[in-house]
LODO-466730 format. One record per atom (N, C-alpha, C): residue number from 1; residue in one letter; atom name; y, z, x. Coordinates in nm, 2 decimals. Layout:
BEGIN
k;r;a;north;up;east
NUM;A;CA;Y;Z;X
...
This chain:
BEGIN
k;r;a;north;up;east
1;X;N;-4.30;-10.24;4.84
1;X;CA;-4.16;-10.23;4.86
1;X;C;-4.11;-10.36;4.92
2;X;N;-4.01;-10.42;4.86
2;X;CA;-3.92;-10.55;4.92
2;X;C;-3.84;-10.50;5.02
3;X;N;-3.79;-10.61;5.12
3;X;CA;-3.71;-10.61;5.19
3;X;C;-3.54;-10.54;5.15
4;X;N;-3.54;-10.58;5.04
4;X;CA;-3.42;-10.54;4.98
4;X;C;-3.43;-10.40;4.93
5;X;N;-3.54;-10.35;4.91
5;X;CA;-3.55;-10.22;4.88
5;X;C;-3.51;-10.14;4.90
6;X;N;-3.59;-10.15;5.11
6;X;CA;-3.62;-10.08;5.19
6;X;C;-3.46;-10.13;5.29
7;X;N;-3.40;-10.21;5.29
7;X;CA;-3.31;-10.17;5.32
7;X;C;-3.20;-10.11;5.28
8;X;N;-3.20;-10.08;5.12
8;X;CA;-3.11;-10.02;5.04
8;X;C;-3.15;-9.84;5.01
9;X;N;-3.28;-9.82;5.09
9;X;CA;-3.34;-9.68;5.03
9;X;C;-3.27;-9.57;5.15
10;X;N;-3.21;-9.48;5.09
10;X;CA;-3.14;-9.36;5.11
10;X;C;-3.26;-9.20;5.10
11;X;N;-3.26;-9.16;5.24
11;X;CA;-3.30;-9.04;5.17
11;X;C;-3.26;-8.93;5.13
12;X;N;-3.35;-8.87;5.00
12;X;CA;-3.28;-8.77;4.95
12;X;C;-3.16;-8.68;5.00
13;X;N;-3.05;-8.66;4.90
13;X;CA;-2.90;-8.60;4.92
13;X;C;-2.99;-8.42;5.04
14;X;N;-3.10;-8.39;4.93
14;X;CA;-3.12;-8.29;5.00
14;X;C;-3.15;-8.28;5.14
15;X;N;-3.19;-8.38;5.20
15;X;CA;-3.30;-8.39;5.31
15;X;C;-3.15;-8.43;5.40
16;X;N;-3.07;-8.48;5.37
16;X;CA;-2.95;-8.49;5.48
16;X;C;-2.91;-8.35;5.47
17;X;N;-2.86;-8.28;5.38
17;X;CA;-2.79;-8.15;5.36
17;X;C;-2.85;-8.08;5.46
18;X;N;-2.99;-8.07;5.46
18;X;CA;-3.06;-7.99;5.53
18;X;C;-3.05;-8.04;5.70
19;X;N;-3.07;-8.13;5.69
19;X;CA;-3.07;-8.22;5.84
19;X;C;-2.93;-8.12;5.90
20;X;N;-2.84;-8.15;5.81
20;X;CA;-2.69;-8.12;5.89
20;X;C;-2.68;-8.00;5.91
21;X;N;-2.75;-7.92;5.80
21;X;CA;-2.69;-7.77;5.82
21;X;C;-2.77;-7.69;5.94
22;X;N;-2.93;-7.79;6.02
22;X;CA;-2.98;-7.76;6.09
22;X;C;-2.88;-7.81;6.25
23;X;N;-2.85;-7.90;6.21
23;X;CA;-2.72;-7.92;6.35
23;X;C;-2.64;-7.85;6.36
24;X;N;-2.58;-7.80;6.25
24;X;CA;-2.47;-7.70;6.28
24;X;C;-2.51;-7.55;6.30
25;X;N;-2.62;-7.52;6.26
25;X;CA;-2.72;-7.41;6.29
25;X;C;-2.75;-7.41;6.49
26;X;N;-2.79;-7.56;6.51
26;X;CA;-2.75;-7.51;6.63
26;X;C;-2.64;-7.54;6.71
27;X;N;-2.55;-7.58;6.67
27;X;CA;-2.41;-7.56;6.74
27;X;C;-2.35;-7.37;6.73
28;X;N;-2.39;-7.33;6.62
28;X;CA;-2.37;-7.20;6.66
28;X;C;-2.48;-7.14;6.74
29;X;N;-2.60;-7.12;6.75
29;X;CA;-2.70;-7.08;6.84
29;X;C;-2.69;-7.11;6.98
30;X;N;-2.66;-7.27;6.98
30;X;CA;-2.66;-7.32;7.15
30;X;C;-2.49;-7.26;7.18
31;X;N;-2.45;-7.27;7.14
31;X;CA;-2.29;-7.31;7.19
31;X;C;-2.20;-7.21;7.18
32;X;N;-2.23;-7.07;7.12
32;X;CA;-2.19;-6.93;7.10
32;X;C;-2.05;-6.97;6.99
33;X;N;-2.06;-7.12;6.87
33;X;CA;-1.95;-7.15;6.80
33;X;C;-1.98;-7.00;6.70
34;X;N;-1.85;-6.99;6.65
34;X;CA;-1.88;-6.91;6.49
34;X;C;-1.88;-6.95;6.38
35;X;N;-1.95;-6.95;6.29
35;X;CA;-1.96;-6.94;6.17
35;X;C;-1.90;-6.93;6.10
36;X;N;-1.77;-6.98;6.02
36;X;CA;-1.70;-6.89;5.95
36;X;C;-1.67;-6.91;5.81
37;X;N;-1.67;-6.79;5.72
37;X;CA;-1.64;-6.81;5.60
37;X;C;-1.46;-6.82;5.58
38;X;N;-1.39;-6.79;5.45
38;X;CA;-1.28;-6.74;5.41
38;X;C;-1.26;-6.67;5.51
39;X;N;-1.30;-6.52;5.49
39;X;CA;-1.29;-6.38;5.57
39;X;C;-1.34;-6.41;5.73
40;X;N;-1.44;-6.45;5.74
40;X;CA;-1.45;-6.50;5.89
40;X;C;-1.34;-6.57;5.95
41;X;N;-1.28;-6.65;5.85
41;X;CA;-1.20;-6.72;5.90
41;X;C;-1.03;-6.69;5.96
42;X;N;-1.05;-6.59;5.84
42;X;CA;-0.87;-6.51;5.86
42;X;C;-0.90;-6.40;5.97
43;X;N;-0.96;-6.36;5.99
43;X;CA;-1.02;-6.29;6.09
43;X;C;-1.01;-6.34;6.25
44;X;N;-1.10;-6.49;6.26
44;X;CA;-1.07;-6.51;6.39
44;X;C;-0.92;-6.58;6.39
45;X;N;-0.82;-6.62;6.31
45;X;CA;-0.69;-6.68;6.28
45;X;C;-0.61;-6.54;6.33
46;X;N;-0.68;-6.44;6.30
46;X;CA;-0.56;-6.32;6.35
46;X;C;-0.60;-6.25;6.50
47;X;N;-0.69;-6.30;6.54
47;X;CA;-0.75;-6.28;6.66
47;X;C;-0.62;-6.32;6.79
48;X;N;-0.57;-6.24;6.91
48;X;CA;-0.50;-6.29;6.98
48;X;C;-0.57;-6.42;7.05
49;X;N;-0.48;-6.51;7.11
49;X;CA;-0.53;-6.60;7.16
49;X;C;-0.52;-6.73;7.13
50;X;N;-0.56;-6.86;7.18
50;X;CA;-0.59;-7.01;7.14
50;X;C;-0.76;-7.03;7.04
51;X;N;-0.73;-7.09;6.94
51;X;CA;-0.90;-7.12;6.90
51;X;C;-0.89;-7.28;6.85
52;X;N;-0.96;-7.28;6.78
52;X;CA;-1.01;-7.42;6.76
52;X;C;-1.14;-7.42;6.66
53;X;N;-1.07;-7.44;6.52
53;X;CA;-1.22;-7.48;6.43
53;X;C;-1.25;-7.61;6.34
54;X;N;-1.41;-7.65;6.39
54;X;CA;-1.45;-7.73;6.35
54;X;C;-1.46;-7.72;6.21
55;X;N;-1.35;-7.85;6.15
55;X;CA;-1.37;-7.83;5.95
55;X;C;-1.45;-7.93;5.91
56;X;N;-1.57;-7.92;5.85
56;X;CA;-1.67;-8.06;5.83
56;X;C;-1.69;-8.05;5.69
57;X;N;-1.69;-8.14;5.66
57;X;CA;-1.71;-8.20;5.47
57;X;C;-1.90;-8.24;5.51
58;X;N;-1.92;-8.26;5.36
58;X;CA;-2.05;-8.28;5.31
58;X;C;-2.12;-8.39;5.41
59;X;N;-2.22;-8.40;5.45
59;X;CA;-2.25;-8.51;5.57
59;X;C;-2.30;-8.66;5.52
60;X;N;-2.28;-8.65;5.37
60;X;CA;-2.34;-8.80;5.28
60;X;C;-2.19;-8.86;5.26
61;X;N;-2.07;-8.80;5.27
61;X;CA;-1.93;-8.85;5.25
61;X;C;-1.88;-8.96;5.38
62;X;N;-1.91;-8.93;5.45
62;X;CA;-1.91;-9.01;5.60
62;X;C;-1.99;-8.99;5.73
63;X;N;-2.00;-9.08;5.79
63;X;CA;-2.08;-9.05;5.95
63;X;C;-2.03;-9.00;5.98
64;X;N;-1.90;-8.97;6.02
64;X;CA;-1.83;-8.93;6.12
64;X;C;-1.83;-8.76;6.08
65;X;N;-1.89;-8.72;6.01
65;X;CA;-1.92;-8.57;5.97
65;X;C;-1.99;-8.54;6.10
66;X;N;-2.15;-8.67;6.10
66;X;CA;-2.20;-8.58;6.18
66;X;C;-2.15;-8.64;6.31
67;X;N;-2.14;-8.79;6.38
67;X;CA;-2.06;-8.77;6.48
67;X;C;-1.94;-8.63;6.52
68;X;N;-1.84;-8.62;6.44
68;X;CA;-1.76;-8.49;6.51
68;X;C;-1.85;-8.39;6.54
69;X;N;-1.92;-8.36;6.46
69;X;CA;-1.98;-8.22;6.47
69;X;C;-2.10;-8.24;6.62
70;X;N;-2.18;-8.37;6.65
70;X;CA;-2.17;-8.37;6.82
70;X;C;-2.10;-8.39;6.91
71;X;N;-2.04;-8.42;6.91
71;X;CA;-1.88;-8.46;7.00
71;X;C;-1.80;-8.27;6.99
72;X;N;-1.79;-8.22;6.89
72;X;CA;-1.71;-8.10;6.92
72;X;C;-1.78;-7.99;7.06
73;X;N;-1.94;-8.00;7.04
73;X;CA;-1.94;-7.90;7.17
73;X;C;-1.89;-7.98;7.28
74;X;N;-1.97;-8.12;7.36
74;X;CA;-1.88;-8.13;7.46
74;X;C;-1.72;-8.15;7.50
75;X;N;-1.68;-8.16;7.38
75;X;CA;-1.53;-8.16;7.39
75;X;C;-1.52;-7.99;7.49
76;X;N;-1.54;-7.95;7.44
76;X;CA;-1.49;-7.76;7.40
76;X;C;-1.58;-7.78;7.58
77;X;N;-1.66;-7.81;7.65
77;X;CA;-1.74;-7.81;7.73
77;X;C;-1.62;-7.90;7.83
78;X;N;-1.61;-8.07;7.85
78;X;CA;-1.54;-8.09;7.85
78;X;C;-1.38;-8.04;7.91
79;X;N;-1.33;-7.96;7.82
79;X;CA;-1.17;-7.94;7.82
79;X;C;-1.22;-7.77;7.88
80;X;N;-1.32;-7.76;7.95
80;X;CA;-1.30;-7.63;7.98
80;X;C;-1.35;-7.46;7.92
81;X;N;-1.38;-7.50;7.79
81;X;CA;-1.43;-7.41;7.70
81;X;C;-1.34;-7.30;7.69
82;X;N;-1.20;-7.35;7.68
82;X;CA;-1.07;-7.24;7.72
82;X;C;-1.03;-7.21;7.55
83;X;N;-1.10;-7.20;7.46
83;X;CA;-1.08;-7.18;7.34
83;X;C;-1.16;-7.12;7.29
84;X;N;-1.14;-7.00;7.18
84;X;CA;-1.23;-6.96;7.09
84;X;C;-1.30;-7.09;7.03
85;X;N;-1.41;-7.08;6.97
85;X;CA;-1.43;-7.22;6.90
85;X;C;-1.49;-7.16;6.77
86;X;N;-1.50;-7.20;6.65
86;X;CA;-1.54;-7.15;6.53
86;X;C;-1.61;-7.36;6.50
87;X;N;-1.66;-7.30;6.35
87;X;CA;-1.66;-7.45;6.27
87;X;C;-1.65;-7.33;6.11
88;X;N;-1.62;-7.43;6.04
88;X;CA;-1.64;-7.38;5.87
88;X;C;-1.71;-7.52;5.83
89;X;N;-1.82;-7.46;5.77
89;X;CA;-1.92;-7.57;5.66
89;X;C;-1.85;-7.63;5.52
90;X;N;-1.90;-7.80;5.49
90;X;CA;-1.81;-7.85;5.38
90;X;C;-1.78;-7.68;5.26
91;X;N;-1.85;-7.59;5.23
91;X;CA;-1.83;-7.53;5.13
91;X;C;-1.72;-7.39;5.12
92;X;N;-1.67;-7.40;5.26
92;X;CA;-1.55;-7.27;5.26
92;X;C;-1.46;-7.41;5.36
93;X;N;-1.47;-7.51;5.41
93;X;CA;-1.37;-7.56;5.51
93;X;C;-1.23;-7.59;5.38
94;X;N;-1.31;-7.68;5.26
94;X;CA;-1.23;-7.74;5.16
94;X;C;-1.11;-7.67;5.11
95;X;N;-1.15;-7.51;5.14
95;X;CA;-1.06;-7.44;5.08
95;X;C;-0.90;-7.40;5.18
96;X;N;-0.93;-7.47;5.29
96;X;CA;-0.81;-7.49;5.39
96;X;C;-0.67;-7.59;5.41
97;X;N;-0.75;-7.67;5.33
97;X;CA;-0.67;-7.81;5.31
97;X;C;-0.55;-7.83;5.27
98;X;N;-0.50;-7.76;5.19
98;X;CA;-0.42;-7.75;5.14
98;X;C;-0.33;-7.66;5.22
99;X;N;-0.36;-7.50;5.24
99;X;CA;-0.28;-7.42;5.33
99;X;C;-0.27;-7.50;5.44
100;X;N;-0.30;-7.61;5.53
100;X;CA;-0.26;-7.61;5.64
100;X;C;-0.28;-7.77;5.68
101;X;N;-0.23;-7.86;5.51
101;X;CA;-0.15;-7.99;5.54
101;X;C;-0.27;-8.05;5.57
102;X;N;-0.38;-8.05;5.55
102;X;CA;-0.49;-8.14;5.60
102;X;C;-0.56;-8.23;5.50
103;X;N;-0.52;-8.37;5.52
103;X;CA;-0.60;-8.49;5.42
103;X;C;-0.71;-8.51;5.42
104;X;N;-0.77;-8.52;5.55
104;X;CA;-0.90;-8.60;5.57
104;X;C;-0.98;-8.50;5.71
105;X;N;-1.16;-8.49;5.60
105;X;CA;-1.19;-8.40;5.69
105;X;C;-1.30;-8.51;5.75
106;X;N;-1.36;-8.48;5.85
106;X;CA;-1.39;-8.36;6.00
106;X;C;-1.20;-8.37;6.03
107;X;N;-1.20;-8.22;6.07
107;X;CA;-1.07;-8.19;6.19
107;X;C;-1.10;-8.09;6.25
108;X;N;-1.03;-8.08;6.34
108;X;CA;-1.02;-8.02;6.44
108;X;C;-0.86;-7.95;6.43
109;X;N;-0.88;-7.81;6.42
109;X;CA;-0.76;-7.70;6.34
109;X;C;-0.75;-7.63;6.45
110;X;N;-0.62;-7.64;6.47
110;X;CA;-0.57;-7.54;6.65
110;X;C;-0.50;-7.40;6.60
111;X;N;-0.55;-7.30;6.59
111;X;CA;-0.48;-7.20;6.59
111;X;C;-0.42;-7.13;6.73
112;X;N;-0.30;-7.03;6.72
112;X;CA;-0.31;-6.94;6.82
112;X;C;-0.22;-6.84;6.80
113;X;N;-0.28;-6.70;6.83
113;X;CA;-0.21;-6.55;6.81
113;X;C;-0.15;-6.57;6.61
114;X;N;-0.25;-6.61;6.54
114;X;CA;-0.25;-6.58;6.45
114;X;C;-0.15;-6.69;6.37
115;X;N;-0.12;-6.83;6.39
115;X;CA;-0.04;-6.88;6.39
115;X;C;-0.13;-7.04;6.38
116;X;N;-0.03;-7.17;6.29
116;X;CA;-0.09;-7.27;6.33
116;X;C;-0.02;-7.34;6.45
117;X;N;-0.11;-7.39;6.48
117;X;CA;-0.05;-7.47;6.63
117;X;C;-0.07;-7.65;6.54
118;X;N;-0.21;-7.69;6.51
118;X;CA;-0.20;-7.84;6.48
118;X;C;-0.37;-7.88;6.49
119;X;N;-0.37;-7.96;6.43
119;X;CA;-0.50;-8.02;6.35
119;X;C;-0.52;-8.19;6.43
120;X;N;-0.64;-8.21;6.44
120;X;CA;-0.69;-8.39;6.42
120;X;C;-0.77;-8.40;6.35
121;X;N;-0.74;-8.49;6.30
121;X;CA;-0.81;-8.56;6.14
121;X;C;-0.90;-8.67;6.16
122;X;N;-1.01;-8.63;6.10
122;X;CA;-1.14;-8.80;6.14
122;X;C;-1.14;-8.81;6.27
123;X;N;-1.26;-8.90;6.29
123;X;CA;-1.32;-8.95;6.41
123;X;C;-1.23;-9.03;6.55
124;X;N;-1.22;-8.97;6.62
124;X;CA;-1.15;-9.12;6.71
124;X;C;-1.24;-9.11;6.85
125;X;N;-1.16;-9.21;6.93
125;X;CA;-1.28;-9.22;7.03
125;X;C;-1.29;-9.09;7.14
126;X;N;-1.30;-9.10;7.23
126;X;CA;-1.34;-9.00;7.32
126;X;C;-1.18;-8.94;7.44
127;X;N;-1.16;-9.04;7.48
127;X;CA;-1.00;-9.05;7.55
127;X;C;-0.92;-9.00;7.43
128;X;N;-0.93;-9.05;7.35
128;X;CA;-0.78;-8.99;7.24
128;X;C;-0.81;-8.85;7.21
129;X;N;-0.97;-8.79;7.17
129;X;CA;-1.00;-8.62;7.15
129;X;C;-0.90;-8.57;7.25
130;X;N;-0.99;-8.61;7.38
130;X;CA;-0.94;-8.52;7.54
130;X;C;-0.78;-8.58;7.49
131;X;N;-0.72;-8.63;7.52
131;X;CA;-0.53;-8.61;7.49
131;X;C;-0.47;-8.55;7.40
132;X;N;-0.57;-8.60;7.28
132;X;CA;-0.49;-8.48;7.13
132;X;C;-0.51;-8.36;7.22
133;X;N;-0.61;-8.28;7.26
133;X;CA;-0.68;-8.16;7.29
133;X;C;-0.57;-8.11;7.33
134;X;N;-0.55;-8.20;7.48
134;X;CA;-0.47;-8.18;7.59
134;X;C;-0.33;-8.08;7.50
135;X;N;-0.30;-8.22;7.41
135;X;CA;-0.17;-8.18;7.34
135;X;C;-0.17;-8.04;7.30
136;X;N;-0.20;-8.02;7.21
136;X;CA;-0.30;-7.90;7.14
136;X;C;-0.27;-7.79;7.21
137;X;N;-0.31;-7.78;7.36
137;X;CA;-0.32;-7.66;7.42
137;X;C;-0.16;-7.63;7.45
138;X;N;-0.07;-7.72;7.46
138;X;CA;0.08;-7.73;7.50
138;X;C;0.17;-7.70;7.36
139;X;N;0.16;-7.73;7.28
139;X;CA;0.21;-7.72;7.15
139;X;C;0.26;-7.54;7.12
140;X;N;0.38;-7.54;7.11
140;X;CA;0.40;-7.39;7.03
140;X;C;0.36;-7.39;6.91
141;X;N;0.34;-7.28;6.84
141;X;CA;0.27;-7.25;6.68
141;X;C;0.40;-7.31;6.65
142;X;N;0.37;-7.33;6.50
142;X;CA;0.45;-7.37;6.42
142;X;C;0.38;-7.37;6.28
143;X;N;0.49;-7.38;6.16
143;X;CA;0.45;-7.41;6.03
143;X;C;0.39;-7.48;5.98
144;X;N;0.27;-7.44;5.88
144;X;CA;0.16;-7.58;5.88
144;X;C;0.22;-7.67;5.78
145;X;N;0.20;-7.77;5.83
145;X;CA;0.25;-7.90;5.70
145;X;C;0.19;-7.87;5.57
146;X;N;0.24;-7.92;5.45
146;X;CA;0.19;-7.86;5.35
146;X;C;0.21;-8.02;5.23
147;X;N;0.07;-8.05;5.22
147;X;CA;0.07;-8.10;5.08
147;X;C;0.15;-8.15;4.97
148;X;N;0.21;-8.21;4.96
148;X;CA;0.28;-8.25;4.82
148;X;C;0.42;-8.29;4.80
149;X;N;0.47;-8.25;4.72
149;X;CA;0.62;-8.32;4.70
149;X;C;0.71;-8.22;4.76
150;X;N;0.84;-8.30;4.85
150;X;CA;0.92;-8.25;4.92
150;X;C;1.01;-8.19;4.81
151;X;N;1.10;-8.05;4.83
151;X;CA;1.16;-7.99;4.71
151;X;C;1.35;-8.02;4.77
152;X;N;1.43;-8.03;4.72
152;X;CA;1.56;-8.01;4.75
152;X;C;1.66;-7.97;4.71
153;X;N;1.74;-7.90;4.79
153;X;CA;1.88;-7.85;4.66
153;X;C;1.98;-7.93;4.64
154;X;N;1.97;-8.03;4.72
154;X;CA;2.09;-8.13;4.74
154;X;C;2.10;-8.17;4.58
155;X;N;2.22;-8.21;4.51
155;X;CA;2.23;-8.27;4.41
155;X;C;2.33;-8.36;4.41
156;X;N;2.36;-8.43;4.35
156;X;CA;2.50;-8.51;4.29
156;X;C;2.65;-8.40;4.26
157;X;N;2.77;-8.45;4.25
157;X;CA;2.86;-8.40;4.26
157;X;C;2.91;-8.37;4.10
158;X;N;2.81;-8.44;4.00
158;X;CA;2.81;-8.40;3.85
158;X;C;2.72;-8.30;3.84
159;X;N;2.59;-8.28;3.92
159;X;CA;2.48;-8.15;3.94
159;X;C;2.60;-8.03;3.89
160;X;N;2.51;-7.97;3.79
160;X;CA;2.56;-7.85;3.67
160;X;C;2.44;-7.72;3.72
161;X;N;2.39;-7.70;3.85
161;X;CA;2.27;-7.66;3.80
161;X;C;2.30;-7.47;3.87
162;X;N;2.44;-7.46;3.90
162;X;CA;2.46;-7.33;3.93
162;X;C;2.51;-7.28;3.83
163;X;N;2.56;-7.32;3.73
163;X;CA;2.62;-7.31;3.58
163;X;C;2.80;-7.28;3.59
């Protein structure tokens, strides 16, 4: 094996998959996080209260998959552990993205009493988590941003579109 090899050799997609889903195996074991699917999901979203779920994409897409996903217990530890805490795995989180305006995963999705409150997107450093957090807990629910082209009824003063 050359130098150039051996610094270009990746191990197998599997062998990370597995690596990660053993981290997040114990972030629910150690850390009493949930698990959640679709149905797990709308479940703890309808739950009274503040939560907080960890959304993580595939862990070969970026580091920062697995950085957030160690950074999320002490945060949650950290800020008090005053939150339900969940995570959803890359294979049910993707399916959120859309209902609730979110570009770029790892985030961090604030629900409360059934409602969205507000999301962080990607990695940042440690001071900005604790402030977004901070925010987060202050924030009334609100409508989640949504994806795509803004719609309007406004028209021009030649607009024919009421007939």
């Amino acid at each position: 094996m050359t130098m150039d090899t051996a610094l270009s050799w990746k191990p197998p997609r599997s062998a990370i998959s597995n690596n990660f889903s053993e981290l997040l195996d114990r972030l629910v074991m150690k850390n009493g996080i949930s698990d959640l699917d679709q149905v797990g999901f709308q479940d703890f979203m309808d739950c009274p209260g503040s939560g907080v779920v960890l959304l993580i994409n595939e862990p070969d897409t970026a580091a920062e998959n697995w950085d957030t996903a160690v950074i999320f217990p002490e945060l949650l530890a950290v800020t008090g552990n005053n939150l339900r805490a969940a995570l959803m795995r890359p294979e049910h989180a993707k399916s959120l993205l859309t209902r609730f305006g979110i570009g770029r995963l790892p985030a961090l999705l604030f629900l409360r009493d059934g409602g969205y409150v507000g999301s962080i997107e990607g990695l940042h450093d440690w001071s900005e988590y604790v402030k977004e957090y901070a925010i987060m807990l202050q924030k009334p629910v609100s409508r989640a941003p949504s994806i795509g082209v803004a719609i309007s009824a406004v028209c021009s003063s030649d607009c024919n579109w009421l007939g």
